[in-house]
SEDREN-35477 format. One record per residue (C-alpha): x, y, z; chain. Coordinates in pm, 1 decimal. Example, Ala and Ser with C-alpha at 12.3 -4.5 7.8 and 13.67 -1.06 7.14 Angstrom:
<ropas>
+----------+----------+----------+-------+
!        X !        Y !        Z ! chain !
+----------+----------+----------+-------+
!   1230.0 !   -450.0 !    780.0 !     A !
!   1367.0 !   -106.0 !    714.0 !     A !
+----------+----------+----------+-------+
</ropas>
This chain:
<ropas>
+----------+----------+----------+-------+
!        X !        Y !        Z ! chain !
+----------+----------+----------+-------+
!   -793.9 !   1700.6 !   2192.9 !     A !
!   -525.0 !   1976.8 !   2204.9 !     A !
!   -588.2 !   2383.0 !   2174.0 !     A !
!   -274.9 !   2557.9 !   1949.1 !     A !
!   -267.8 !   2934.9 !   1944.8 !     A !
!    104.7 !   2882.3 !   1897.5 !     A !
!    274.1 !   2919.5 !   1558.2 !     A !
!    605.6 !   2790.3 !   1766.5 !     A !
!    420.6 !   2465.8 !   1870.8 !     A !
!    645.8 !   2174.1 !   1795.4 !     A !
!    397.1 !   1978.6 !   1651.8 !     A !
!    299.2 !   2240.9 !   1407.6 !     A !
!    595.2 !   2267.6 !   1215.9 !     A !
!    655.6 !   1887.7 !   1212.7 !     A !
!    348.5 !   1912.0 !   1060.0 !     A !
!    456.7 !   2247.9 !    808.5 !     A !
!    782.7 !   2034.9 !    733.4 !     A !
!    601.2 !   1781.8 !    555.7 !     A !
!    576.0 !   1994.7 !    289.6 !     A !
!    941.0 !   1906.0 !    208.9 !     A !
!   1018.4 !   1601.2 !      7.7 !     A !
!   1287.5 !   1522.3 !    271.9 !     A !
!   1135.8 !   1513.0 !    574.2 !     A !
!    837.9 !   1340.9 !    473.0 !     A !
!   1087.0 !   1056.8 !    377.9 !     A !
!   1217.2 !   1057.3 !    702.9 !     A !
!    878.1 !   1063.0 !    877.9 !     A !
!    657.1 !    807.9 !    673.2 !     A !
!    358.0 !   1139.6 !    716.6 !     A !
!    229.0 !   1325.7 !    423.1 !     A !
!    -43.0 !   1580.9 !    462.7 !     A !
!   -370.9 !   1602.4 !    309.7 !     A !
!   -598.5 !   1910.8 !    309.8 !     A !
!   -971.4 !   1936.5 !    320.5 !     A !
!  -1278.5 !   1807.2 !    428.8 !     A !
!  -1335.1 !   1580.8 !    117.1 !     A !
!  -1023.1 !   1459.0 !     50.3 !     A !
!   -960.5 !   1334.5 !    394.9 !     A !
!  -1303.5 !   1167.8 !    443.0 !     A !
!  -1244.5 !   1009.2 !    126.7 !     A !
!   -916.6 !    852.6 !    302.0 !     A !
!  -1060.5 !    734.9 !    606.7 !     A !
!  -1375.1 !    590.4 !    452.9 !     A !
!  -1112.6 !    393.4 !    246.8 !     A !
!   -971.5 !    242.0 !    561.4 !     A !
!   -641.5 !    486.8 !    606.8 !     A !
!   -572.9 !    591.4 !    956.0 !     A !
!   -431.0 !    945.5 !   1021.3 !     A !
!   -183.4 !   1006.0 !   1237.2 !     A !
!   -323.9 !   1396.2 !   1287.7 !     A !
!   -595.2 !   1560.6 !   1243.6 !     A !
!   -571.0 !   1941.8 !   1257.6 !     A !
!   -945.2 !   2159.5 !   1244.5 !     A !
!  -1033.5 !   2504.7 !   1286.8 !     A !
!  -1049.0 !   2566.1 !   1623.1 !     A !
!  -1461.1 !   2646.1 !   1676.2 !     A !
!  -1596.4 !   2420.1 !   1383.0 !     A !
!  -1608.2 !   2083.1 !   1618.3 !     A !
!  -1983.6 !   2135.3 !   1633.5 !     A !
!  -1992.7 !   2125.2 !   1243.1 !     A !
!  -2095.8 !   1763.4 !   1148.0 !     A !
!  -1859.6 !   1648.4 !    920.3 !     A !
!  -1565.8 !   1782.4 !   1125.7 !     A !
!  -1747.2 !   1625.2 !   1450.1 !     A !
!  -1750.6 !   1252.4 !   1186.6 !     A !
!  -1326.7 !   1336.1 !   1104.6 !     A !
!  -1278.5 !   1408.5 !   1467.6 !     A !
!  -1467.0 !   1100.8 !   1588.4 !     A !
!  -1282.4 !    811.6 !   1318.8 !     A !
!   -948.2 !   1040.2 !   1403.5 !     A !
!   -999.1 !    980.8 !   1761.0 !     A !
!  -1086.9 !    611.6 !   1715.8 !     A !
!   -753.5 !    551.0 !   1487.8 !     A !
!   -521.7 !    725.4 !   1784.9 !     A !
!   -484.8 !    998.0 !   1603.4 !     A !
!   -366.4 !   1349.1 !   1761.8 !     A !
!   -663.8 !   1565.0 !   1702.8 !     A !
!   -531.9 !   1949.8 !   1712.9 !     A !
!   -804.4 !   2190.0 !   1744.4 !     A !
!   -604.2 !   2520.1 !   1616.8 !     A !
!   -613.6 !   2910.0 !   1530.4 !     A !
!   -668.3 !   3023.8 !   1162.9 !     A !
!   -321.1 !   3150.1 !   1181.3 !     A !
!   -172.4 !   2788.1 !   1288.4 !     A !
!   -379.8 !   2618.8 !   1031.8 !     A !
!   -275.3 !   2871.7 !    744.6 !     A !
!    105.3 !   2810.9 !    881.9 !     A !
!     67.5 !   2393.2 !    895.4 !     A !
!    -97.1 !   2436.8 !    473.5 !     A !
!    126.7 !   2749.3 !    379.1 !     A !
!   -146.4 !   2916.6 !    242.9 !     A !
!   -348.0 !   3190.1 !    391.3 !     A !
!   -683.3 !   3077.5 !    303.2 !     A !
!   -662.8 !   2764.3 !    484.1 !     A !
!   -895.0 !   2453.9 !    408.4 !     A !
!  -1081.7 !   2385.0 !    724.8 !     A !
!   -931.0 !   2041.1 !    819.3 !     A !
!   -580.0 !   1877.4 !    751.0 !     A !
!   -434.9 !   1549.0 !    804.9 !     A !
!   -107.3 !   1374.4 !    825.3 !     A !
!    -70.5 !   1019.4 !    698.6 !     A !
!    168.3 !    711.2 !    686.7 !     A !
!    300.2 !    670.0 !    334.0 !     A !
!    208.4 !    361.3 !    166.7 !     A !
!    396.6 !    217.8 !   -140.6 !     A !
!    416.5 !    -78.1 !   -304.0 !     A !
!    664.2 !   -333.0 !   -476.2 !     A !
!    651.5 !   -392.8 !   -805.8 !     A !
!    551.1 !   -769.7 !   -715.6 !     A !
!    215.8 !   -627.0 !   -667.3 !     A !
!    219.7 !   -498.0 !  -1054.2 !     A !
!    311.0 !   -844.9 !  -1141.7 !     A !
!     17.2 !  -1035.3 !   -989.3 !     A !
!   -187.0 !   -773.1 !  -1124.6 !     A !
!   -432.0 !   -843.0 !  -1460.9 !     A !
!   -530.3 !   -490.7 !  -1474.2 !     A !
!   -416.1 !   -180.5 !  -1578.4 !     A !
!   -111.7 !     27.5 !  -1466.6 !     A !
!     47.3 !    377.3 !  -1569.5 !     A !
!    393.0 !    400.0 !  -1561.9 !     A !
!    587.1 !    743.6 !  -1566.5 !     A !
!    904.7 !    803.3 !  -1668.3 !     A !
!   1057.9 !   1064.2 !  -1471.1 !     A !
!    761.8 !   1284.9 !  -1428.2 !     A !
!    840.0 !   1594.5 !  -1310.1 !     A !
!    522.7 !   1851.6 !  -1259.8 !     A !
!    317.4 !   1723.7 !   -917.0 !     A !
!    -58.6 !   1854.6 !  -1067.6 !     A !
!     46.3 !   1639.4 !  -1375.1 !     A !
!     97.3 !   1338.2 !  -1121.2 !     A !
!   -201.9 !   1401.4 !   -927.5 !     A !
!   -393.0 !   1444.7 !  -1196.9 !     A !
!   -312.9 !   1097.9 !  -1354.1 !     A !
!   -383.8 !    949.4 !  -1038.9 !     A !
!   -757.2 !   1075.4 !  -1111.2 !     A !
!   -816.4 !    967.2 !  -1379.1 !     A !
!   -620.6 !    626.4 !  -1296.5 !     A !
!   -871.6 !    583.2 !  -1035.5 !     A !
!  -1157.7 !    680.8 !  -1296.3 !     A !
!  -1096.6 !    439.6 !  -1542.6 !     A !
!  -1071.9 !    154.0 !  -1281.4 !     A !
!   -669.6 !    125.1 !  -1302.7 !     A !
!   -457.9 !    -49.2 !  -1029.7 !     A !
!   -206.9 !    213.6 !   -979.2 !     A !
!    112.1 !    387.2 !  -1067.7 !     A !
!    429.5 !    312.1 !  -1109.9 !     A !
!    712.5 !    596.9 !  -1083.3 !     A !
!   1007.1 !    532.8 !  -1278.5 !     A !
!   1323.4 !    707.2 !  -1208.3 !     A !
!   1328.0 !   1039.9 !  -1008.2 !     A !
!    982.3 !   1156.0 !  -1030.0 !     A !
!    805.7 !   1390.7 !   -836.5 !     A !
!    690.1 !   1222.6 !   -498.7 !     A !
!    341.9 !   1108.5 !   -529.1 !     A !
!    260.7 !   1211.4 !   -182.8 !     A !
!    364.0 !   1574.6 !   -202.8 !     A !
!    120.1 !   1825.2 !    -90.0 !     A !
!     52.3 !   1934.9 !   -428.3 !     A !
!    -13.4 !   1578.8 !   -592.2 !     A !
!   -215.6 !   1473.8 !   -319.3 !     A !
!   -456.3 !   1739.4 !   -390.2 !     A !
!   -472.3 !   1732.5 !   -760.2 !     A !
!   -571.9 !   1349.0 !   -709.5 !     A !
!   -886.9 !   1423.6 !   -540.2 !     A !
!   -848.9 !   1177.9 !   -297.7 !     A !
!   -769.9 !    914.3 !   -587.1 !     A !
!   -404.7 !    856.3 !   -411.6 !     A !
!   -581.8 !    661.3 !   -139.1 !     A !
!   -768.6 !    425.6 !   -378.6 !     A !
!   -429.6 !    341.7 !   -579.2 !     A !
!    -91.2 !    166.3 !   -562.2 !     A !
!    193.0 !    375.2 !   -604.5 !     A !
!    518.9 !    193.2 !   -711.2 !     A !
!    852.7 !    337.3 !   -720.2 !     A !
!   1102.9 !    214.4 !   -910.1 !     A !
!   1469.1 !    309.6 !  -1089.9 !     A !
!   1482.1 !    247.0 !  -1446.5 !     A !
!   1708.3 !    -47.1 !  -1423.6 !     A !
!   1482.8 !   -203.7 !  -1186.7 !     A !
!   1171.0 !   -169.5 !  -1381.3 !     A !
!   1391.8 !   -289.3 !  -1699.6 !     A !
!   1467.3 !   -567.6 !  -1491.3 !     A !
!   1171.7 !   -682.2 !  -1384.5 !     A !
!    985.5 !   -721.9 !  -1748.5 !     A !
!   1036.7 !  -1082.0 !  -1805.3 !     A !
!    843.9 !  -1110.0 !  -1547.6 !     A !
!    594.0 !   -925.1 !  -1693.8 !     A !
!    601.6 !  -1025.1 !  -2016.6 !     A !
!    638.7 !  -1420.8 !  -1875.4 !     A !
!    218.3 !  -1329.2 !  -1765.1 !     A !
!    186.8 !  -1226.1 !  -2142.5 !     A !
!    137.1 !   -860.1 !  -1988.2 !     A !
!    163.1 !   -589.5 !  -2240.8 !     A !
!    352.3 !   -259.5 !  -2230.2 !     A !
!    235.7 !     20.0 !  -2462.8 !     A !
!    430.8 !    302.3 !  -2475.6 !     A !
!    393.0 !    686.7 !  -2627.5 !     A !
!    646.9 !    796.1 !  -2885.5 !     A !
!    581.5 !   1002.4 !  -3177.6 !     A !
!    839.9 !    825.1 !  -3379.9 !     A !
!    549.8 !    506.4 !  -3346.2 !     A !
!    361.4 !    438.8 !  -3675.4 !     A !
!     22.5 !    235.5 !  -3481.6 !     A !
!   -224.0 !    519.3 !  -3417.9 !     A !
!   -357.8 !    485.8 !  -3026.1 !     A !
!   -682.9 !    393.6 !  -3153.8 !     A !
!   -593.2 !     75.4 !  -3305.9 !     A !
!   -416.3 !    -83.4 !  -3087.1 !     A !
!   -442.3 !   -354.5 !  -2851.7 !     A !
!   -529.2 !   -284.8 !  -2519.6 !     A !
!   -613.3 !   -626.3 !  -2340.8 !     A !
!   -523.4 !   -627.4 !  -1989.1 !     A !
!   -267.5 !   -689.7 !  -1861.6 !     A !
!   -180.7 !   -353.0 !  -1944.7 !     A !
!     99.3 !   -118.3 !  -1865.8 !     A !
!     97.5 !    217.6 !  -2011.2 !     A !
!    375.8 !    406.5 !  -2017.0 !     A !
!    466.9 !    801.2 !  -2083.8 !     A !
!    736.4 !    978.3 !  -2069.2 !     A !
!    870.8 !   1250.3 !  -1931.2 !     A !
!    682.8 !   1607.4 !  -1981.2 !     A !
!    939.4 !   1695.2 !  -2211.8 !     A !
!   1178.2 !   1442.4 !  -2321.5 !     A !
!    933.1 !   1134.7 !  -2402.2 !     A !
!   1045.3 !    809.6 !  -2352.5 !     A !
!   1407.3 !    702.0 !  -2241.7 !     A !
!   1536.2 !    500.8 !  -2543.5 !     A !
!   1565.3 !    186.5 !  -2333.7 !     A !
!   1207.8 !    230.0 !  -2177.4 !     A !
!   1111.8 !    290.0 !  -2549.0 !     A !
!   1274.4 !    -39.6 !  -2687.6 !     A !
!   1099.1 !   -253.8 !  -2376.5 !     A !
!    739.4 !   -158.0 !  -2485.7 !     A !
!    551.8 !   -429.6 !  -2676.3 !     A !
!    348.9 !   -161.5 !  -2869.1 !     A !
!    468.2 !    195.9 !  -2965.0 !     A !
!    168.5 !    414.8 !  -3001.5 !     A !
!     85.9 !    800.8 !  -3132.6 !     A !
!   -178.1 !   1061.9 !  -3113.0 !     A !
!   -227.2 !   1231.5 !  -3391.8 !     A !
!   -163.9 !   1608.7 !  -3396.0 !     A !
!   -367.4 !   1795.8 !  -3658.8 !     A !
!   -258.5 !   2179.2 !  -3503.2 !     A !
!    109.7 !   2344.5 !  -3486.3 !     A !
!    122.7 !   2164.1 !  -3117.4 !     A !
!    364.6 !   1854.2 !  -3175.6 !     A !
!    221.1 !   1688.6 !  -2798.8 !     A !
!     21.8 !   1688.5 !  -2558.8 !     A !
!     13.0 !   1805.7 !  -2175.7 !     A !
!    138.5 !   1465.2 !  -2049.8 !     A !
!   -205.1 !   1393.1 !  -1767.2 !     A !
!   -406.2 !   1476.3 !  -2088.3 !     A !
!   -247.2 !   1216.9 !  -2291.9 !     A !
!   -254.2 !    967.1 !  -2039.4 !     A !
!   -640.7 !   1028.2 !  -1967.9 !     A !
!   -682.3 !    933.3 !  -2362.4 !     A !
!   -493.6 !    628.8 !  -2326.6 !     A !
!   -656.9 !    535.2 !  -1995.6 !     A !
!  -1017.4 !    569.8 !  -2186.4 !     A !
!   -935.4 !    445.8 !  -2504.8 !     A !
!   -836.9 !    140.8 !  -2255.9 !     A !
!  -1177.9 !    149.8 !  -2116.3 !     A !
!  -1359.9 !    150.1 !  -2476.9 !     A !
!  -1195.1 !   -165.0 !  -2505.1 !     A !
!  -1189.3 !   -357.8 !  -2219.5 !     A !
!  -1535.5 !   -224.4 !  -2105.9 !     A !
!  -1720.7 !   -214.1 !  -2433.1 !     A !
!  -2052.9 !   -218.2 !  -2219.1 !     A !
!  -1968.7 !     80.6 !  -2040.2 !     A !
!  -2196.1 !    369.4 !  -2161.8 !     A !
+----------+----------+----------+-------+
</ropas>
């Protein structure tokens, strides 16, 4: 276990620069902030690489448990000021405990040999959005996500949190359009469906067919659908819009697709 007092420690602003898109590409590490959300990723079997605590709370149990499974993955545990752990989160009222990670993503092969349920986002741009799908992807008993284009990185900072945890419990997929457009046959070969959101579609969401396997695809927050991502889909659907609003906030959509998903696959769910 290291002491930092130092806001020039090396190790705290590799840890700071993970905040940035670019250099967590180049390290593999993403950062995850508080207590819960970082148990939640060990007890799922992920190893961090760091573990950075509030210097004086080591005799608190649950940091004592996160210091304990950090020190039996190898991880560097960094016992550190309030002023280094407010620099490493960028926010001046720090969460007690955060965590750097190896990114973990996943080929679409894995969506293939899947016979659940996927999301797929098309260019996605707003990371509480993304986290926030990854919720409720992780409620409704999905397999993952699958980011389409140039989306916003599901292992930002800022998704990570708005998941909850849920990132560690899913399979993220990145993917250009081309390759996903691609890859379909493939899909369609396993008699997987696509359904996709467009509200040019005449089949309200509630009456179609959701039988796994399932991908279900939105667009972008506020173009929709690409027109060749739209023409792929084996069912267009619509929500019906009964205000002056012509859409909806894009995780709130998904969440109704996800559970109108789960009324129909899981009709014995209460």
């Amino acid at each position: 276990m290291r002491h930092i007092n130092s806001l020039t420690n090396t190790t705290v602003k590799s840890l700071r620069a993970l905040h940035e898109r670019k250099y967590r590409r180049q390290s593999g590490l993403f950062l995850a902030e508080g207590m819960r959300i970082v148990m939640e990723a060990i007890d799922l079997g992920w190893s961090p690489q760091h573990l950075a605590f509030l210097d004086g709370r080591q005799d608190d149990p649950l940091v004592g448990r996160l210091i304990k499974a950090a020190a039996a993955a190898d991880a560097e545990c960094l016992a550190v000021s309030h002023d280094v752990l407010a620099k490493i989160s960028r926010k001046d009222n720090p969460q007690a405990v955060v965590a750097s990670f190896a990114e973990t993503w996943h080929g679409f092969d894995q969506v293939i040999a899947s016979n659940g349920v996927w999301v797929a986002l098309d260019r996605v741009r707003d990371p509480g959005n993304l986290g926030t799908i990854m919720r409720s992807v992780d409620a409704a008993g999905g397999d993952g996500v699958i980011l389409i284009g140039d989306c916003t990185d599901g292992f930002s900072v800022e998704a990570v949190r708005a998941s909850m945890g849920a990132c560690f419990n899913l399979k993220l997929v990145e993917i250009s359009e081309d390759a996903f457009l691609a890859a379909l046959p493939s899909w369609y070969c396993r008699h997987g469906q696509l359904i996709g959101t467009s509200l040019a579609a005449s089949v309200d969401y509630r009456q179609a067919d959701w039988a796994a396997p399932l991908i279900i695809m939105m667009g972008n927050e506020q173009a929709g659908l690409t027109d060749a991502l739209t023409a792929a889909a084996t069912q267009l659907i619509k929500m019906p819009m009964l205000g002056r609003s012509d859409s909806l906030n894009l995780a709130v959509a998904t969440g109704i697709a996800l559970y109108e998903y789960v009324r129909h696959a899981h009709p014995d769910k209460p």
